[in-house]
C-alpha positions as CSV (number, residue, x, y, z in Angstrom):
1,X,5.1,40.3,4.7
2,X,6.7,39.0,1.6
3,X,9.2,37.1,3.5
4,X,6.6,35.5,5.5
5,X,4.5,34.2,3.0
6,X,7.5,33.2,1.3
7,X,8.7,31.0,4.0
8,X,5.2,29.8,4.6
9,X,5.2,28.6,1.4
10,X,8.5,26.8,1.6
11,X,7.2,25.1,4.5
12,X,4.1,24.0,3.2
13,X,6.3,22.7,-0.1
14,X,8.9,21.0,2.1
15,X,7.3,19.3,5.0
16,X,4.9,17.0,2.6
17,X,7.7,16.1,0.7
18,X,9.9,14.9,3.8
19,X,6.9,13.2,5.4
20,X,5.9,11.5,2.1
21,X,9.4,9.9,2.0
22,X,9.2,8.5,5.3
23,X,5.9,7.3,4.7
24,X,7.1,5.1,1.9
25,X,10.4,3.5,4.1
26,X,7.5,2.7,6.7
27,X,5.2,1.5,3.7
28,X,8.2,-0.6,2.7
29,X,9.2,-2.0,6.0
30,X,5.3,-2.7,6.3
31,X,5.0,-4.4,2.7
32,X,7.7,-6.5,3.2
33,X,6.4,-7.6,7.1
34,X,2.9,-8.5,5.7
35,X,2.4,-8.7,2.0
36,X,5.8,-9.6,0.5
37,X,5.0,-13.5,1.2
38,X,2.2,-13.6,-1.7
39,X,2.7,-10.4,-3.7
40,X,6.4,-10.8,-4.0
41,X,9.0,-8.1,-2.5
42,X,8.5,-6.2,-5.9
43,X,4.9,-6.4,-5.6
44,X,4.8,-9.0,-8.9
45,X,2.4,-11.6,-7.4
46,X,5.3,-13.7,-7.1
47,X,5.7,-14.0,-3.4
48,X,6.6,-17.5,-2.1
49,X,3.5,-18.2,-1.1
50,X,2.2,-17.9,-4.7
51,X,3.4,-20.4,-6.3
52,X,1.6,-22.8,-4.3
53,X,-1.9,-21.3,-5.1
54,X,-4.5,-22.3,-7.6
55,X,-4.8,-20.1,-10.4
56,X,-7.8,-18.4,-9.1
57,X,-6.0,-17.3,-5.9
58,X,-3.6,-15.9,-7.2
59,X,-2.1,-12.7,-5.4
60,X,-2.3,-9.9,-7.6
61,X,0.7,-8.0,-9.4
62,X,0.7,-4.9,-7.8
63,X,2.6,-3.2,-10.5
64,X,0.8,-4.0,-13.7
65,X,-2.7,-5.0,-12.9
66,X,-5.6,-2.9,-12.1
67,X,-7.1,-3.4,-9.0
68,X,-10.1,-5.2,-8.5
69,X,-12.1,-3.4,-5.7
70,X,-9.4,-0.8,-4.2
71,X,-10.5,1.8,-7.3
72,X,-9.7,4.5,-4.8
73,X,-7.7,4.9,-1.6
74,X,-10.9,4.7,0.8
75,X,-11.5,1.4,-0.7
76,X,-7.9,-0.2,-0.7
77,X,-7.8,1.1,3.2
78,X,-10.8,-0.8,3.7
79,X,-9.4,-3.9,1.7
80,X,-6.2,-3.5,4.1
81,X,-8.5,-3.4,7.3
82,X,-10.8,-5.9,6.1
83,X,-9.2,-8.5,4.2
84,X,-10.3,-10.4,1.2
85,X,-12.8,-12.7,2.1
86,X,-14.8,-9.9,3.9
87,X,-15.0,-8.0,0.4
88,X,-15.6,-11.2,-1.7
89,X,-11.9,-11.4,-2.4
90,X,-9.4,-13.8,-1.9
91,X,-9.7,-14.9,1.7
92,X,-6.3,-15.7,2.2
93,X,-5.8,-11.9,2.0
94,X,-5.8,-11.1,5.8
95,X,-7.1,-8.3,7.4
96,X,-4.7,-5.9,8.9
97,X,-6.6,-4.7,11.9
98,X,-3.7,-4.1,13.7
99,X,-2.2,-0.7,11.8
100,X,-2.7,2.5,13.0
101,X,-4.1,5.0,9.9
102,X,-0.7,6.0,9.6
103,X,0.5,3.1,8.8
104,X,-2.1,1.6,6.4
105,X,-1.6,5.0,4.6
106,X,1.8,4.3,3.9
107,X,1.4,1.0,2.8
108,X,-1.2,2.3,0.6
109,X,1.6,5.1,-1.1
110,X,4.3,2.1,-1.2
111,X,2.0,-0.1,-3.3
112,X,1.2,2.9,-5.4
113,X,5.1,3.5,-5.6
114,X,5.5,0.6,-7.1
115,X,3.1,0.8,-10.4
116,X,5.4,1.3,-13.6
């Protein structure tokens, strides 16, 4: 019995772990598909596209700033999903309609990868 709850427990340790890490190459590949053009490949706010904006659309930097209405997984999924200008954000934030839940799940754990 010992055994088995001691492999259970290795399991349960082990498989989150290994799935996490793929989640974040997928999160990756994602953020650099969709976001990397305004929020940098870093996640700086210093994507191509950003120099180019006025300072009030400005992407945000990922890494230092807070975020403005995504206090909370639930609510950056639905920013993701959404977009910008259907949350009274910047509307040049696209909606990603498109991604499965997996997906927008591991964008969300890239992005929170990447806060120092």
């Amino acid at each position: 019995m010992k055994a088995l709850i001691s492999s259970l427990l290795c399991v349960a340790v082990v498989v989150p772990v290994s799935t996490f890490a793929a989640d974040l190459a997928r999160g990756k590949q994602l953020f650099a598909e969709r976001c990397s053009t305004c929020h940098g490949a870093a996640g700086a706010g210093d994507g191509p596209v950003a120099a180019s904006l006025p300072a009030a659309m400005k992407p945000r930097n990922l890494v230092t700033e807070e975020m403005k209405f995504a206090k909370d997984d639930a609510k950056f999924k639905e920013l993701l999903i959404k977009g910008g200008g259907a949350l009274g954000l910047n509307a040049l934030m696209p909606g990603q309609t498109d991604l499965v839940e997996a997906d927008l799940d591991s964008v969300i754990a890239f992005v929170h990868s990447l806060k120092k």
